[in-house]
PDB file of N, CA, C, O and CB in Angstrom:
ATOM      1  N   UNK A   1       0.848  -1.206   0.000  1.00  0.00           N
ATOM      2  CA  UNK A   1       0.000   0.000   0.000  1.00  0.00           C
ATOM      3  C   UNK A   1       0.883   1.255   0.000  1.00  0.00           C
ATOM      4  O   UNK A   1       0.796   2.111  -0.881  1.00  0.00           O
ATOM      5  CB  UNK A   1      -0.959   0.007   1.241  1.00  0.00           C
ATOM      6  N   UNK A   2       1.732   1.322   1.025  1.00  0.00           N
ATOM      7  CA  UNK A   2       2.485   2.639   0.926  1.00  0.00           C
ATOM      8  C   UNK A   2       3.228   2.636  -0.281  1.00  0.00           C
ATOM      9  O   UNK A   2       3.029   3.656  -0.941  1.00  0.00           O
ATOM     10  CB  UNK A   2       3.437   2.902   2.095  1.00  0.00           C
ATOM     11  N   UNK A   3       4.187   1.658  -0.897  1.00  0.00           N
ATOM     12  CA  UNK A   3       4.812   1.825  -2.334  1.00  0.00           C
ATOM     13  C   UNK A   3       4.011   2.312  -3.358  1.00  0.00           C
ATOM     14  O   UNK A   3       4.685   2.855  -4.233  1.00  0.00           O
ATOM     15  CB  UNK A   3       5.294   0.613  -2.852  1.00  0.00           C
ATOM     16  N   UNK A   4       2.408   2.313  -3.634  1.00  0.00           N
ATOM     17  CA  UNK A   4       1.964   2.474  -4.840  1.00  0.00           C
ATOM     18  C   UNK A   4       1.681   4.086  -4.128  1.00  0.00           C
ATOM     19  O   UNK A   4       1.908   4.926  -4.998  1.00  0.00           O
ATOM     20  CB  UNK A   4       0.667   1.312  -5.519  1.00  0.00           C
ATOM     21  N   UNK A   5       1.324   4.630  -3.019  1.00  0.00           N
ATOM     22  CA  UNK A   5       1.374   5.981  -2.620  1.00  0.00           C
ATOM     23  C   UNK A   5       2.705   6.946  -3.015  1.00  0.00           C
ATOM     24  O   UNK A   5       2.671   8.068  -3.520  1.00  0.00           O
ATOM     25  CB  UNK A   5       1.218   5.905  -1.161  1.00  0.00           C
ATOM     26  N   UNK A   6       4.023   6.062  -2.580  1.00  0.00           N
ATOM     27  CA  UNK A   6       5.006   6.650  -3.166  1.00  0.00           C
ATOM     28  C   UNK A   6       4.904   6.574  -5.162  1.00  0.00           C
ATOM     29  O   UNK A   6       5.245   7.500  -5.899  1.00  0.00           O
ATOM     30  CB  UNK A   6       6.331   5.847  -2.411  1.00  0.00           C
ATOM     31  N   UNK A   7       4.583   5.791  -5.429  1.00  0.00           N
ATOM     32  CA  UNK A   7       4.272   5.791  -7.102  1.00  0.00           C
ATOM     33  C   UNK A   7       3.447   7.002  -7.487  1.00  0.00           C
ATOM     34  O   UNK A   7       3.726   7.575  -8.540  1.00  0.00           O
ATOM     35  CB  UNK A   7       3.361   4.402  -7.625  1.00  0.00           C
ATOM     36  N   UNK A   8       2.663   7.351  -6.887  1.00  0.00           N
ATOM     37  CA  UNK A   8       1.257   7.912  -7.006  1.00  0.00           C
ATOM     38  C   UNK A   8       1.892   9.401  -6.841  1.00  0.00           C
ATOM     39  O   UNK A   8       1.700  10.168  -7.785  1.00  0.00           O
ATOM     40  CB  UNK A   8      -0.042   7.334  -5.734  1.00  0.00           C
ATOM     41  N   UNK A   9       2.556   9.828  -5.837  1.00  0.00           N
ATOM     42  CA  UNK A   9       3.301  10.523  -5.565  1.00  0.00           C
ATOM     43  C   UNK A   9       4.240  11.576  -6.528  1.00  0.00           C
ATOM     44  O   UNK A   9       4.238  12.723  -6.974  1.00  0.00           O
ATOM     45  CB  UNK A   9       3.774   9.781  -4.966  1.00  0.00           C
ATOM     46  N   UNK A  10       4.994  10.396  -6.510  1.00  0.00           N
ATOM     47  CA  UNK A  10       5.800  10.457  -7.886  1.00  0.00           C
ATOM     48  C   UNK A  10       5.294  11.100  -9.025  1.00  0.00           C
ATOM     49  O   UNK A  10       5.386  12.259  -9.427  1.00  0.00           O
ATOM     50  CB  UNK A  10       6.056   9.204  -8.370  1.00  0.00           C
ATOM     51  N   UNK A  11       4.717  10.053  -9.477  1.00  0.00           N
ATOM     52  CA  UNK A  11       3.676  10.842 -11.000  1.00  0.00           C
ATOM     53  C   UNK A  11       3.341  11.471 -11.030  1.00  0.00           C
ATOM     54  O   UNK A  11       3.215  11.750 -12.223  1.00  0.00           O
ATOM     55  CB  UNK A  11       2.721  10.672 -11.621  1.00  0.00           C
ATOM     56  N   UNK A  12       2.794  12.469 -10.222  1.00  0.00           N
ATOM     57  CA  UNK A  12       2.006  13.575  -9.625  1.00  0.00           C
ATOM     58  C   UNK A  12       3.297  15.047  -9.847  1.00  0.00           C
ATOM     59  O   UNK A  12       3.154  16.090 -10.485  1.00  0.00           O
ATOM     60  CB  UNK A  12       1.516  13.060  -7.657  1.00  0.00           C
ATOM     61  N   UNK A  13       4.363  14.610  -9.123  1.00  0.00           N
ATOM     62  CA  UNK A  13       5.980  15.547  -9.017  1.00  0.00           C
ATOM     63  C   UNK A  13       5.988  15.409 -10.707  1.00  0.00           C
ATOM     64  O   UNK A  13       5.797  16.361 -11.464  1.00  0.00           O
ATOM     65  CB  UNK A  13       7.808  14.561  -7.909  1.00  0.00           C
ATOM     66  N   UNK A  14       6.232  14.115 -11.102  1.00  0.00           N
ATOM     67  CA  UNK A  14       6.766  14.163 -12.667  1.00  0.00           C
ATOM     68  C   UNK A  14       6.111  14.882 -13.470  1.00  0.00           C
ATOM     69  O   UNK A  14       6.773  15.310 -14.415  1.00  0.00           O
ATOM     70  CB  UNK A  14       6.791  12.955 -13.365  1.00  0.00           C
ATOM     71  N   UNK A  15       4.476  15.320 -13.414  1.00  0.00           N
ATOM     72  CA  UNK A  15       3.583  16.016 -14.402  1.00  0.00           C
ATOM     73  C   UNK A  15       3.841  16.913 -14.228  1.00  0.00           C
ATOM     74  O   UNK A  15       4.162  17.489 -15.267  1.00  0.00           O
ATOM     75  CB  UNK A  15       2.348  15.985 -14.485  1.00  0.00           C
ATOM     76  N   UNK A  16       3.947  17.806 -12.923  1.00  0.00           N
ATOM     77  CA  UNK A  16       4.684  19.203 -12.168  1.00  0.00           C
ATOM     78  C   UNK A  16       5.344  19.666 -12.943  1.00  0.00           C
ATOM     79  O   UNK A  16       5.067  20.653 -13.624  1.00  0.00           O
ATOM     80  CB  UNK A  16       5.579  19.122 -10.982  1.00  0.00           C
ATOM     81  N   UNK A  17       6.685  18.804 -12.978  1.00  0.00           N
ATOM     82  CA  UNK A  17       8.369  18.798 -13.202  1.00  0.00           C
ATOM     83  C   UNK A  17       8.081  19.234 -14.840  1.00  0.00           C
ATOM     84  O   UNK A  17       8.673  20.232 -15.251  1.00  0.00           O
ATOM     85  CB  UNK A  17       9.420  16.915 -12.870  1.00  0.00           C
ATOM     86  N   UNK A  18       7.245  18.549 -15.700  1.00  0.00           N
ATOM     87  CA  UNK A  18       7.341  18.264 -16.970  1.00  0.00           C
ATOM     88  C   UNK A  18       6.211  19.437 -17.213  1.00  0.00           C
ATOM     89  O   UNK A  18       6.390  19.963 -18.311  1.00  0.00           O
ATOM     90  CB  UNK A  18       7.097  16.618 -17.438  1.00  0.00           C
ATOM     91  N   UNK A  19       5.392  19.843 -16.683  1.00  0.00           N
ATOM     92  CA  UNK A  19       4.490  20.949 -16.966  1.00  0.00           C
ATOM     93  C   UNK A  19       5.428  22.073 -16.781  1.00  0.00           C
ATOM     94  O   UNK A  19       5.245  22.806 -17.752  1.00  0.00           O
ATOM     95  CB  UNK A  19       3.167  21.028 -16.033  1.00  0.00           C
ATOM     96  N   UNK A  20       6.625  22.733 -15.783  1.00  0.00           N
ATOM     97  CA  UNK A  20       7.378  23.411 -15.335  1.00  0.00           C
ATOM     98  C   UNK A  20       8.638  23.793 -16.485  1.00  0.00           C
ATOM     99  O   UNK A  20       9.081  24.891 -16.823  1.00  0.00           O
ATOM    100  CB  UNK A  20       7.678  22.755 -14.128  1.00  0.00           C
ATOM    101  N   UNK A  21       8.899  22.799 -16.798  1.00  0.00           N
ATOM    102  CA  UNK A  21       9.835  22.324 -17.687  1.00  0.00           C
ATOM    103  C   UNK A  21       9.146  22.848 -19.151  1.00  0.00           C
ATOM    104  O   UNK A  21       9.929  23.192 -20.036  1.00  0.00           O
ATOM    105  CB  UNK A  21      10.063  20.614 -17.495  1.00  0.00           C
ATOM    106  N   UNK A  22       7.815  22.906 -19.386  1.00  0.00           N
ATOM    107  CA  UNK A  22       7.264  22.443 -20.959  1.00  0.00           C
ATOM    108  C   UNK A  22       6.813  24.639 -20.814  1.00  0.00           C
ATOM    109  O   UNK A  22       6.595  25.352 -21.793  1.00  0.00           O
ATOM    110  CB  UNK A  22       5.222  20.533 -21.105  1.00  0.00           C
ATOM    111  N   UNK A  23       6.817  25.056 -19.520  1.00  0.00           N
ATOM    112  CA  UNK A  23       6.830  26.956 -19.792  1.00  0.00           C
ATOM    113  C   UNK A  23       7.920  27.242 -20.165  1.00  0.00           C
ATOM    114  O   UNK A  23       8.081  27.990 -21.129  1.00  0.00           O
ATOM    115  CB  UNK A  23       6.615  28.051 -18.540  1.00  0.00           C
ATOM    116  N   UNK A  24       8.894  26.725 -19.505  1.00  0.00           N
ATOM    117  CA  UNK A  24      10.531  27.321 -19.291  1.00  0.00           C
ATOM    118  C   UNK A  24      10.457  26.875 -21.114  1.00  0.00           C
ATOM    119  O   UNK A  24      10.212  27.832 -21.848  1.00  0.00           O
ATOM    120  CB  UNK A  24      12.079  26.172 -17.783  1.00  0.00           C
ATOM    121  N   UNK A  25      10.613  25.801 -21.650  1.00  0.00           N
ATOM    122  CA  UNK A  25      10.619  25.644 -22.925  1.00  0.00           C
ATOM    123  C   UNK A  25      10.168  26.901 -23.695  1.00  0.00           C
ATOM    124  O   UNK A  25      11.018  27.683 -24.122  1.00  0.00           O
ATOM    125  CB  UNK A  25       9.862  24.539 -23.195  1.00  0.00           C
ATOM    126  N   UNK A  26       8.362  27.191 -23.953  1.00  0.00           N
ATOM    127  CA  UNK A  26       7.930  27.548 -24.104  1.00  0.00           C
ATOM    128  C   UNK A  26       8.599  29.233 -24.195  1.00  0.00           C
ATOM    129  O   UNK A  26       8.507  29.827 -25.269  1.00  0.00           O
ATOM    130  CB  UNK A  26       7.194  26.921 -23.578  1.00  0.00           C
ATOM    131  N   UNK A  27       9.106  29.754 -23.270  1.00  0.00           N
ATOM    132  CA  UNK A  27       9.617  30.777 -22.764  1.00  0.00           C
ATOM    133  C   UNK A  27      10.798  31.261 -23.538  1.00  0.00           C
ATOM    134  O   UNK A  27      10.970  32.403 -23.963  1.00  0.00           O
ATOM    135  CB  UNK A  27       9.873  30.517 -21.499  1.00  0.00           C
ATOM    136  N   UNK A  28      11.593  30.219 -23.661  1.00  0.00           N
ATOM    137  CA  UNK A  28      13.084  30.168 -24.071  1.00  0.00           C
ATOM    138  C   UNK A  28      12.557  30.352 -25.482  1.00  0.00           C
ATOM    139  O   UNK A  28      12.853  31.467 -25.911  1.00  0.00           O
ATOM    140  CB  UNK A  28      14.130  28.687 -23.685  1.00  0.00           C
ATOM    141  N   UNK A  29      11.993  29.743 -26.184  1.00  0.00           N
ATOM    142  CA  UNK A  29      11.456  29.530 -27.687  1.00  0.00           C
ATOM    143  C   UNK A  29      10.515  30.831 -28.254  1.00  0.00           C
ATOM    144  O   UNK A  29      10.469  31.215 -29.423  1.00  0.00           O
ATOM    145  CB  UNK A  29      10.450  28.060 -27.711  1.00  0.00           C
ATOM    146  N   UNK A  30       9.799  31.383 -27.123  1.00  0.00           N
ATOM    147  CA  UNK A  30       8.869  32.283 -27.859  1.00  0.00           C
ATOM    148  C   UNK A  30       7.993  31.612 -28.480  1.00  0.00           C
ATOM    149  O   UNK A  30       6.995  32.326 -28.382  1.00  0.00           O
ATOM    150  CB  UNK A  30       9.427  33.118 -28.764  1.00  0.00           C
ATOM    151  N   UNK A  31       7.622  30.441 -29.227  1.00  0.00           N
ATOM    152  CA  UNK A  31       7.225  30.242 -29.957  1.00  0.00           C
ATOM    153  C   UNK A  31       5.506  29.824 -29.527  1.00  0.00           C
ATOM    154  O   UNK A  31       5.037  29.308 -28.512  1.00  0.00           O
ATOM    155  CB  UNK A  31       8.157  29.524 -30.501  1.00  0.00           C
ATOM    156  N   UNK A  32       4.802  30.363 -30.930  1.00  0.00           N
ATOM    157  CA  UNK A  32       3.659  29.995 -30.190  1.00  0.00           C
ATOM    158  C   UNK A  32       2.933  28.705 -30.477  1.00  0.00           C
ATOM    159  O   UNK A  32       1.873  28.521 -29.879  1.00  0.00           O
ATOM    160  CB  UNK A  32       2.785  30.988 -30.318  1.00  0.00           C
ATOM    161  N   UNK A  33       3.450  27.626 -31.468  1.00  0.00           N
ATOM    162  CA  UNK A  33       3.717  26.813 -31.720  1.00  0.00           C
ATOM    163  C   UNK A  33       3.860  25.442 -30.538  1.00  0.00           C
ATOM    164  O   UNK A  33       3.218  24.431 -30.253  1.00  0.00           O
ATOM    165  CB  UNK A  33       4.551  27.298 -32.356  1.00  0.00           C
ATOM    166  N   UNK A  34       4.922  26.025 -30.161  1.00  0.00           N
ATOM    167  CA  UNK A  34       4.973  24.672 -29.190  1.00  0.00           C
ATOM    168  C   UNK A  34       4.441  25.133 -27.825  1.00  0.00           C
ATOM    169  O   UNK A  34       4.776  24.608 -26.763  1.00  0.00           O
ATOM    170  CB  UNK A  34       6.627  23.995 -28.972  1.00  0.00           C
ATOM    171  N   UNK A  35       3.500  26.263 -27.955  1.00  0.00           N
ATOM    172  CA  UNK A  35       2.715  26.259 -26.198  1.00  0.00           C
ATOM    173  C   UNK A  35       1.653  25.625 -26.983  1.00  0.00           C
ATOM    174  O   UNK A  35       0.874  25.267 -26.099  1.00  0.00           O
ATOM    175  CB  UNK A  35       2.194  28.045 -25.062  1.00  0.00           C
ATOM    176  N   UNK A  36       1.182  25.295 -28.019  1.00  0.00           N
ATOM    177  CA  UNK A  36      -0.182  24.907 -28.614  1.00  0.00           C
ATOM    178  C   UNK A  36       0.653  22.998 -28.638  1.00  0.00           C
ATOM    179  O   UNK A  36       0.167  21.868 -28.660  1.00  0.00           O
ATOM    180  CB  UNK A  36      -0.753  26.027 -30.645  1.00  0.00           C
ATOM    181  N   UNK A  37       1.730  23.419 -28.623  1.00  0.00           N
ATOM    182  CA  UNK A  37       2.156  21.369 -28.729  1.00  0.00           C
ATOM    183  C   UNK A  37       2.280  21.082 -27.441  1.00  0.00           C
ATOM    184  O   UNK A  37       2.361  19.888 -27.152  1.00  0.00           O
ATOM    185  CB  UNK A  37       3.886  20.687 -29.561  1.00  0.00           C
ATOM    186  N   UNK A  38       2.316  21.880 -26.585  1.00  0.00           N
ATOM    187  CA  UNK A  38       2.527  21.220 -24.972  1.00  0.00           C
ATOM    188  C   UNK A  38       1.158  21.138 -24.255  1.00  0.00           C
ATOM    189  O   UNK A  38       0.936  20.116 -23.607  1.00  0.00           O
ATOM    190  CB  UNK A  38       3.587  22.264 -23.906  1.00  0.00           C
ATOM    191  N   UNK A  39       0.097  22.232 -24.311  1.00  0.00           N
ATOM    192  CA  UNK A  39      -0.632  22.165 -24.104  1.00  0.00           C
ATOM    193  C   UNK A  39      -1.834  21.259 -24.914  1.00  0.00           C
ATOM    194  O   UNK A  39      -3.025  21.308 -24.608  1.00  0.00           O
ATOM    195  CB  UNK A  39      -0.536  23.105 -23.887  1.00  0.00           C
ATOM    196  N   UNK A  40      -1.405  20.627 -25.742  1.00  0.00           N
ATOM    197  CA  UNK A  40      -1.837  19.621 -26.544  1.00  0.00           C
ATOM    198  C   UNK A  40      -1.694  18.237 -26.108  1.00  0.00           C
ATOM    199  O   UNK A  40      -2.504  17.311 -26.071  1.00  0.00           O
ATOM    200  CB  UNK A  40      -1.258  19.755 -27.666  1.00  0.00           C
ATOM    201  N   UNK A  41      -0.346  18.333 -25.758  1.00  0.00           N
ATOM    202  CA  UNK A  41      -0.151  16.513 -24.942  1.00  0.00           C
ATOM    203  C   UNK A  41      -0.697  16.814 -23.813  1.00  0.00           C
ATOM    204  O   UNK A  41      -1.269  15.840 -23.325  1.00  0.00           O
ATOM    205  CB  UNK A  41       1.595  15.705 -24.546  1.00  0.00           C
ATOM    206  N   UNK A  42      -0.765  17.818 -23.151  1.00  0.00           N
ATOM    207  CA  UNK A  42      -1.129  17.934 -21.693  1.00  0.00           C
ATOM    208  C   UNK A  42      -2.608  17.317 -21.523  1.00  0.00           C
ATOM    209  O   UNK A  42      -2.838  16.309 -20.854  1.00  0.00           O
ATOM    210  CB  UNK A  42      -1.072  19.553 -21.188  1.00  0.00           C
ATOM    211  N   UNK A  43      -3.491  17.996 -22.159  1.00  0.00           N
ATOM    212  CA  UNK A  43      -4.502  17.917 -22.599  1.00  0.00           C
ATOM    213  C   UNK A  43      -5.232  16.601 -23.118  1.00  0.00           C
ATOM    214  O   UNK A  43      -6.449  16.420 -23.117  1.00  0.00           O
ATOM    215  CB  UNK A  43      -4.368  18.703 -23.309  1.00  0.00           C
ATOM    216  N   UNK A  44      -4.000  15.492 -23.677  1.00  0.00           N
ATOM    217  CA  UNK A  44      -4.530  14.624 -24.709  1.00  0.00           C
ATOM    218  C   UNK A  44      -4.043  13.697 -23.012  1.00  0.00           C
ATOM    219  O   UNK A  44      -4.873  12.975 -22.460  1.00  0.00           O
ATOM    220  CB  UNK A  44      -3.678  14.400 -26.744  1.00  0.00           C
ATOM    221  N   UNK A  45      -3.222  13.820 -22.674  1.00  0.00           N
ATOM    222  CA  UNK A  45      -2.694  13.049 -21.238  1.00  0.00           C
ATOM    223  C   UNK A  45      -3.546  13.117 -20.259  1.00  0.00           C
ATOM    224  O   UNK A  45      -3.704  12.232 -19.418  1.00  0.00           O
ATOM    225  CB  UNK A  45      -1.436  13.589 -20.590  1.00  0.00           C
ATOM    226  N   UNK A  46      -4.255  14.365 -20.321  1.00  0.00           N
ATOM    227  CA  UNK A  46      -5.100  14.119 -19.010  1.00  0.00           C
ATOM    228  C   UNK A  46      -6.541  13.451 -19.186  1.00  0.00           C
ATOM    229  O   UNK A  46      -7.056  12.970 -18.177  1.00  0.00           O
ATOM    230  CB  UNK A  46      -5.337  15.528 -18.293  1.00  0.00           C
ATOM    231  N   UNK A  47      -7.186  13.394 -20.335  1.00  0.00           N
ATOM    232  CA  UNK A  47      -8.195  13.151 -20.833  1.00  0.00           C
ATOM    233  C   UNK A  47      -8.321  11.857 -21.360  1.00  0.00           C
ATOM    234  O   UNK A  47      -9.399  11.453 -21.796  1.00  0.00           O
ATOM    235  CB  UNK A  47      -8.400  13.987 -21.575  1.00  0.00           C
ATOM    236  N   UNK A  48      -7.100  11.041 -21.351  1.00  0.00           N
ATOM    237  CA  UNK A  48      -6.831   9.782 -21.424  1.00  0.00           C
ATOM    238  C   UNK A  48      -7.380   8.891 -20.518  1.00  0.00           C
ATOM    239  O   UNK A  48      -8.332   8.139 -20.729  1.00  0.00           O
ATOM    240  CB  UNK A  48      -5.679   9.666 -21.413  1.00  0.00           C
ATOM    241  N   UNK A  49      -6.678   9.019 -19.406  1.00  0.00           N
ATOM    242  CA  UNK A  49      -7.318   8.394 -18.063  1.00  0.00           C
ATOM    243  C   UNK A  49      -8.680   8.174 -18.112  1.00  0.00           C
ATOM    244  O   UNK A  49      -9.263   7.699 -17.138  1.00  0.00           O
ATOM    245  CB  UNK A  49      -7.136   9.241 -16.861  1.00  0.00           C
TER     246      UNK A  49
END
């Protein structure tokens, strides 16, 4: 029980990390392009589940 909490956990930091990661991108690039491609997987990822 507690290992799949630490899993759960985890995944939770990693979407953070990778949402955090996908502005700073975004930022560095200017581009408006890939805020429409990040917010696209984001989107297609959460709606999956």
């Amino acid at each position: 029980m507690e290992g799949r909490r630490i899993v759960h956990v985890f995944l939770q930091l990693r979407c953070v990390v990778a949402f955090i990661f996908g502005e700073y991108v975004i930022e560095a690039m200017g581009g408006r392009r890939a805020r429409d491609f990040v917010e696209g997987m984001f989107t297609s990822h959460f709606y999956e589940k």
